[in-house]
Structures are given as structure tokens and as C-alpha cells.
C-alpha positions in Angstrom: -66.5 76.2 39.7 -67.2 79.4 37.6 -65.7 79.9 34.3 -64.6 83.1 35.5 -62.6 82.1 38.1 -60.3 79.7 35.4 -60.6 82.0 32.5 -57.2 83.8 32.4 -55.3 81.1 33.2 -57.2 79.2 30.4 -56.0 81.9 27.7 -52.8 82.3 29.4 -51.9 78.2 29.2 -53.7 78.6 25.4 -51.6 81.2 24.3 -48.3 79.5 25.7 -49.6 76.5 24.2 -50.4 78.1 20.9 -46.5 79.3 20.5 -45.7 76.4 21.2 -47.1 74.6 18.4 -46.1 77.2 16.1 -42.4 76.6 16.8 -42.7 73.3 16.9 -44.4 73.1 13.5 -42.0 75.7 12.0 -39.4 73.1 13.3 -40.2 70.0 11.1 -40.9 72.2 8.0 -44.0 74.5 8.4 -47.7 74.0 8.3 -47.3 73.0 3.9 -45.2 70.0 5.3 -47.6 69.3 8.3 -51.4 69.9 6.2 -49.6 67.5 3.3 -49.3 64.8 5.8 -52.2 65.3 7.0 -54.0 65.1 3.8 -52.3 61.4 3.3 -54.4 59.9 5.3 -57.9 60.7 3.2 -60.7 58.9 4.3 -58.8 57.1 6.8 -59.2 59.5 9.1 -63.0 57.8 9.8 -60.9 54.6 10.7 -58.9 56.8 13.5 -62.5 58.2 14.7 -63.8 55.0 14.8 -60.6 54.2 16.8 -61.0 56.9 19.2 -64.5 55.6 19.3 -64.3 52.4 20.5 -61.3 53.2 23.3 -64.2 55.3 25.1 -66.5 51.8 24.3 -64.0 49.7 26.3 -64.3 52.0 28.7 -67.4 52.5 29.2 -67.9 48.7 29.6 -65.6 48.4 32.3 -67.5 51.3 34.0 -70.5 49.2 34.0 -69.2 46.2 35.5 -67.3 48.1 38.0 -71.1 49.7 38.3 -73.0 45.9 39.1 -73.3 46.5 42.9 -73.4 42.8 44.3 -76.3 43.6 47.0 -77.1 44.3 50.6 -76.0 48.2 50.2 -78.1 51.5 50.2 -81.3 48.9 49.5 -80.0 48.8 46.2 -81.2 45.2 44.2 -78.2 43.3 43.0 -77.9 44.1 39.3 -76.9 46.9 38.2 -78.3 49.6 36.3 -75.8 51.4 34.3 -76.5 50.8 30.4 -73.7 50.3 28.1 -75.2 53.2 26.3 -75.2 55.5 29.3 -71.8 55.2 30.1 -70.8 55.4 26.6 -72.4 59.1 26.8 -71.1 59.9 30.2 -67.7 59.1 29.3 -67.8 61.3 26.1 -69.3 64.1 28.5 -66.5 64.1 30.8 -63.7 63.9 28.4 -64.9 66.9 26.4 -65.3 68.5 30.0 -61.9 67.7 31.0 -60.2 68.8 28.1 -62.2 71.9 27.6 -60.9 73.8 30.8 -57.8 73.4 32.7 -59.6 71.0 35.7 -58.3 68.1 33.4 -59.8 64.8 36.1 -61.4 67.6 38.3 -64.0 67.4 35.3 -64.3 64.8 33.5 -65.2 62.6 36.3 -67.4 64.5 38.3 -69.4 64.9 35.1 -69.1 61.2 34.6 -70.9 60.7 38.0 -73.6 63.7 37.9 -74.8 61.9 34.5 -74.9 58.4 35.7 -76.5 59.3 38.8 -79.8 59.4 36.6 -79.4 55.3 36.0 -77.6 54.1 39.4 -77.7 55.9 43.1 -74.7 58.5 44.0 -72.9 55.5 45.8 -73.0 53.1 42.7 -72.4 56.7 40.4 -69.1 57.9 42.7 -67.7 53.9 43.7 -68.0 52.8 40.1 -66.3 55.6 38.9 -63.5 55.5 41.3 -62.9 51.6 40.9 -63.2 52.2 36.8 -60.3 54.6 37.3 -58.2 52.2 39.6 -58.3 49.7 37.1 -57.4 52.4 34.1 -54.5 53.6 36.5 -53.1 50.2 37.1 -53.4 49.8 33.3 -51.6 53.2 32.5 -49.2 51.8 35.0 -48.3 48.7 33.1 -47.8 50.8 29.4 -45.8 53.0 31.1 -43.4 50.8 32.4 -43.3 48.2 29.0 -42.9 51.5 27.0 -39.9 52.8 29.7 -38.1 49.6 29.3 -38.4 49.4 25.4 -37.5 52.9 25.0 -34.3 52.9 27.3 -33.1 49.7 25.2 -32.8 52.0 21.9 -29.3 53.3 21.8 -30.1 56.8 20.1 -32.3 57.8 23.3 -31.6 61.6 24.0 -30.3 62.2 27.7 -33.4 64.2 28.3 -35.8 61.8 27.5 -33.6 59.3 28.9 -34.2 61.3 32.1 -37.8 61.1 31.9 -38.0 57.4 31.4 -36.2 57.0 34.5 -38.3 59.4 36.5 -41.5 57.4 35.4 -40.2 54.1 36.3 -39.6 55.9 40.2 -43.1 57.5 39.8 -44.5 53.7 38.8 -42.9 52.0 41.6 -44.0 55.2 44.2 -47.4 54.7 42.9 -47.5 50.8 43.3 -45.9 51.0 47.1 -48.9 53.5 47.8 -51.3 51.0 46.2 -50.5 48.0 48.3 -50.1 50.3 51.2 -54.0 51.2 50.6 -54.9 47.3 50.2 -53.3 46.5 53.5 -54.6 49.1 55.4 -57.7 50.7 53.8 -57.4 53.9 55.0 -60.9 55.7 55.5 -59.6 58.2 53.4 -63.6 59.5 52.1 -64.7 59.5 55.4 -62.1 61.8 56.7 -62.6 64.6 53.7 -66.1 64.3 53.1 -66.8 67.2 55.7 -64.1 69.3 53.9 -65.7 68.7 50.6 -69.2 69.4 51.7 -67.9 72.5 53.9 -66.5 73.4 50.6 -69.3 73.3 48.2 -71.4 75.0 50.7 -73.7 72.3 51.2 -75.3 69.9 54.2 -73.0 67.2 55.4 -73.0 64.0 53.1 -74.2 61.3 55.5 -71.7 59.2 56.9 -73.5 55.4 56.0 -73.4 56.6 52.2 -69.7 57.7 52.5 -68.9 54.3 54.6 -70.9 52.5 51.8 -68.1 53.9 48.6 -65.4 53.4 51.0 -66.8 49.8 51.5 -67.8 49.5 47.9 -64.1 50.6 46.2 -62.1 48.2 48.8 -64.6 45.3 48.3 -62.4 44.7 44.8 -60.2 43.0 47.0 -63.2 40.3 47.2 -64.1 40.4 43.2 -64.1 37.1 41.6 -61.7 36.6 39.7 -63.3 36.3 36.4 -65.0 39.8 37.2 -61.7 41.3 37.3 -60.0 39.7 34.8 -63.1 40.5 32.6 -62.6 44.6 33.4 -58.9 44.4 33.8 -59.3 42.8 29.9 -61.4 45.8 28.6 -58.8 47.8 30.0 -56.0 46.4 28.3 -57.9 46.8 24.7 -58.4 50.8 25.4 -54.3 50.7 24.8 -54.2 47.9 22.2 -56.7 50.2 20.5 -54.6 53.3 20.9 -51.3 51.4 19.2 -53.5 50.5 16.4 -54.4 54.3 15.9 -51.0 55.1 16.0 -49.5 52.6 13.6 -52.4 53.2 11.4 -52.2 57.1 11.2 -48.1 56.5 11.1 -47.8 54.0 8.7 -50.2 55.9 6.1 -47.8 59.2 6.3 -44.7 59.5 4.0 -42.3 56.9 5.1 -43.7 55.5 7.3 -43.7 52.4 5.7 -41.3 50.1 8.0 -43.2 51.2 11.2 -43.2 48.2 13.5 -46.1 47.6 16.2 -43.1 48.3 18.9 -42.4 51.5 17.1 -46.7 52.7 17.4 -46.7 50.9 21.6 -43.3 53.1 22.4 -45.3 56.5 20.5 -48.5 55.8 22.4 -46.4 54.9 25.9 -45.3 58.6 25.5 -48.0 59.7 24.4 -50.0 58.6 27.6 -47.5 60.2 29.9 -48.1 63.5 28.3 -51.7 63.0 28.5 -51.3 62.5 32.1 -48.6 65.1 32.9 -50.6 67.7 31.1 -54.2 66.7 31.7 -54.4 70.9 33.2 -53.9 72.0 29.6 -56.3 72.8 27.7 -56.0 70.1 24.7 -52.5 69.9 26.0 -52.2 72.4 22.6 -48.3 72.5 21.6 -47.6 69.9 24.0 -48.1 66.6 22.3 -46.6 68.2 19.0 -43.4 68.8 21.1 -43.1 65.8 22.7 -44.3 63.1 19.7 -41.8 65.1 18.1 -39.0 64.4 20.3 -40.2 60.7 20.6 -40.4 60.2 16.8 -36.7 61.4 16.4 -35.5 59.0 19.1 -37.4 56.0 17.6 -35.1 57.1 13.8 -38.4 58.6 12.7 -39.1 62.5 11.4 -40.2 65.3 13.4 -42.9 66.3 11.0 -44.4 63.1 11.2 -44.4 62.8 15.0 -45.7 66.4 14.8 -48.7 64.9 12.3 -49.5 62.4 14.2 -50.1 65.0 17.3 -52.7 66.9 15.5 -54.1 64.1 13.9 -55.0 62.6 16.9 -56.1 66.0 18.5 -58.4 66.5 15.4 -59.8 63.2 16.4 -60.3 64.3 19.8 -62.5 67.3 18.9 -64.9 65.6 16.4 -65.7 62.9 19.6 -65.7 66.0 22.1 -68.4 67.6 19.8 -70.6 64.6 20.3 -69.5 64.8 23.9 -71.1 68.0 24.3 -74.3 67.5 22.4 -74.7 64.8 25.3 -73.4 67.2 28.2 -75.9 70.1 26.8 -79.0 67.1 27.0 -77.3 66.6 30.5 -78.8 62.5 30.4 
């Protein structure tokens, strides 16, 4: 996947985006009204790092004990041997990678699993990955549809975004049907596009046992224990509790924000997530989360500008743990 090959339609989805932002900004009252809200938050902005921080911690520890492989596979003992540490560096890898070029998931994870095949074998590295995901999904899944449901109850809802909320709730329910479709039946889904993938990269066939053994690896949730899932499915659930504290924090510390509710930072960060997802292919998603906390901030009877703030804020955020990200990806362990 050459840089050249994504280039232009990296500067042309930055320059849209880039216009974008300007607009938006000069919307809520220009970059004086924006910079001053940013400057509010002082030395608080460490506490949002440290935020950011620990949602990729969470993450990372549900990746290593989706990463324990319980035995009897690929001669493989049965603890596993992904480190905390590890995934917390893999995971800051692949987010920088994904949001550096427009391959969004196409990136992040395969960078995830080339760095953690130094700790665990390229079954454990791609099946722990995949479940990890499943579990974020189903998480995502869950914010999506509390945050659709709260945000439909408020009477000032905009008919566009009203639109939207209804289209994820269909998406949701798609998604679930599709789910317990693949629970029933577990398709061999790898098995069938492993030869296209290898064909692809222009490399010898993948053999068949290792691709039966993730196939056999991601449905063999279905036999967890229950206090192994609960225990991932809980990590999970802090990455978001952590993401509404960022948000009422950042919000609650810009002018007039003082009667934000915890209701008012979940519904922000529900939308927010949806961007994130619907615009994982842009770069940053630059001008896109400033438009669409924007619109979101205005429904819920805040300002613009401070939906807008909160957007960059966040993206600022973003870069300073996608800096550290690539110190790791340039180590490349």
C-alpha cells in the first residue's frame, strides 16, 4: 500500500476538509472566539491527555485477554503472551496509522497485528485482534443506540439530525441480525478469502490449519466463561465512560458551560462516535467533527463555538498521543 497510490486523494479529502473547518469556525464567531475557548481550559488540557490516555489502556487490556489462547492450538502453551505494555504501544501505533492516511481500520489494525506478532504467533496477533474489535463493536453498538434514544427524546432535535438518529438505529439493528446470523452459522468466512488476500499481496498461500485455527479461535467466544467476558466486555464499557468524562470535562471548563449534565457529555460523545466511525477514511476527519459537534451542541441548547472547541480540543489531544504512536511505529516493537 504505497503512499503514492493514496496521496491525491489524501490532499484532496484534506483540502475539502480544511474548508470545511474554516466555515465552520467562521460560523460560531472566528478563530478569536475558538483560540479563547481553547485557552480556558489551561493546564487541564493534561487531564484530557491523560483521558485520551487511558481509553487506549482499556483497550489494550481487553486486547490481551482476548490475546490468552486457552491451549491445544498452533503448539502454542496456554497463557498468553501479549504484555499490557505491548499492546498499549501497538494500539497507539495503529491509531496514529489509521488516522494518518485515508485506510482509517485498513491501518490501524493491521499495524496492531504486525507489532504484536513479535510477543504472540500470527494466529493469537490476527484472532485477538479481530475478537478485541467484536467486543469494541458491540460496545459502539450499545452508545449508539442509548445516545439515539436520548437524543430523539429532546424536542429541539433538527429534522436532519433527527434523520440520522433514525438511520443509526436501522444500521444497529442490521448489524445485530448479521451478528447472530454469524453465531448460528459460523460461516468460514477467512477460509474462503484467504486465497484472495494472499493472491493479492503477491505472496505464497497462507496455510489452511492456521486460517482454520482464527476462524476456530474468534467463534470459540461463544465458549468463554463468563467472567472472561464480562471482564473484557467491562474494559470496554470504561473506553466510553472515559470518553464522557473527557467531554464533560473539556465542556464544563468552556464559557457556559456550567450546567452541563453527564447526559448532555454521553449524547456529545454518542455523536461523536458515529462520526468517528462514518468518517474513519478522513484523514483526522479534519472539518468534520467541528461540523457535526457543532450541530449536536445546538440541538442539546448549547453554542456552536463551543461544540466547535470541543472538536479541536479533542483533535489536539489526538495528535500529541499519535506523536507517541509514531515514536513506537518508527521502533516498529
Amino acid at each position: 500500500m504505497s503512499g503514492s497510490r493514496f496521496s491525491p486523494f489524501t490532499a484532496l479529502v484534506a483540502i475539502v476538509g480544511a474548508g470545511l473547518l474554516i466555515y465552520t469556525v467562521q460560523r460560531v464567531g472566528g478563530w478569536p472566539a475558538v483560540v479563547s475557548g481553547i485557552a480556558s481550559l489551561g493546564w487541564a488540557f493534561l487531564a484530557v491527555v491523560a483521558l485520551g490516555a487511558a481509553r487506549m489502556a482499556v483497550r489494550a487490556r481487553a486486547w490481551t485477554l482476548c490475546a490468552v489462547n486457552p491451549g491445544g492450538g498452533s503448539g502454542e502453551p496456554a497463557a498468553g503472551g501479549l504484555s499490557f505494555s505491548d499492546a498499549f504501544g501497538a494500539i497507539l501505533a495503529g491509531d496514529a496509522a489509521g488516522n494518518l492516511t485515508p485506510l482509517g481500520l485498513f491501518a490501524s489494525e493491521p499495524t496492531k497485528i504486525l507489532l504484536a506478532r513479535g510477543q504472540v504467533s500470527t494466529v493469537t496477533s490476527i484472532a485477538s485482534v479481530v475478537i478485541e474489535n467484536a467486543f469494541y463493536t458491540a460496545s459502539v453498538c450499545a452508545v449508539l443506540l442509548g445516545g439515539t434514544w436520548l437524543f430523539l427524546q429532546r424536542a429541539n432535535v433538527p429534522p436532519g439530525l433527527e434523520q440520522i438518529s433514525e438511520a443509526i438505529v436501522v444500521l444497529v439493528f442490521l448489524g445485530g441480525v448479521v451478528a447472530v446470523w454469524a453465531a448460528r452459522t459460523r460461516p468460514a468466512v477467512l477460509s474462503r478469502l484467504a486465497p484472495i488476500v494472499t493472491r493479492l499481496a503477491r505472496r505464497a498461500d497462507a496455510p489452511a490449519e492456521a486460517v482454520r485455527e482464527v476462524e476456530a479461535r474468534i467463534y470459540g467466544v461463544l465458549q468463554w466463561p463468563a467472567a472472561r467476558l464480562l471482564h473484557v466486555t467491562a474494559w470496554e464499557a470504561s473506553f466510553h465512560a472515559l470518553a464522557v468524562a473527557e467531554v464533560w470535562l473539556v465542556l464544563r471548563l468552556l464559557p457556559g458551560g456550567g450546567a452541563l449534565t453527564l447526559v448532555d457529555a454521553f449524547l456529545m460523545e454518542s455523536a461523536g462516535r458515529f462520526v468517528t466511525i462514518a468518517f474513519k477514511f478522513v484523514p483526522y476527519r479534519l472539518g468534520i467533527d467541528e461540523v457535526g459537534s457543532g450541530a449536536v451542541a445546538q440541538a442539546l441548547g448549547l453554542t456552536a463555538a463551543n461544540g466547535v472547541t470541543l472538536a479541536l480540543v479533542r483533535r489536539l489531544r489526538i495528535l500529541v498521543l499519535n506523536a507517541v504512536g509514531l515514536i513506537k511505529l518508527a521502533r516498529g516493537r
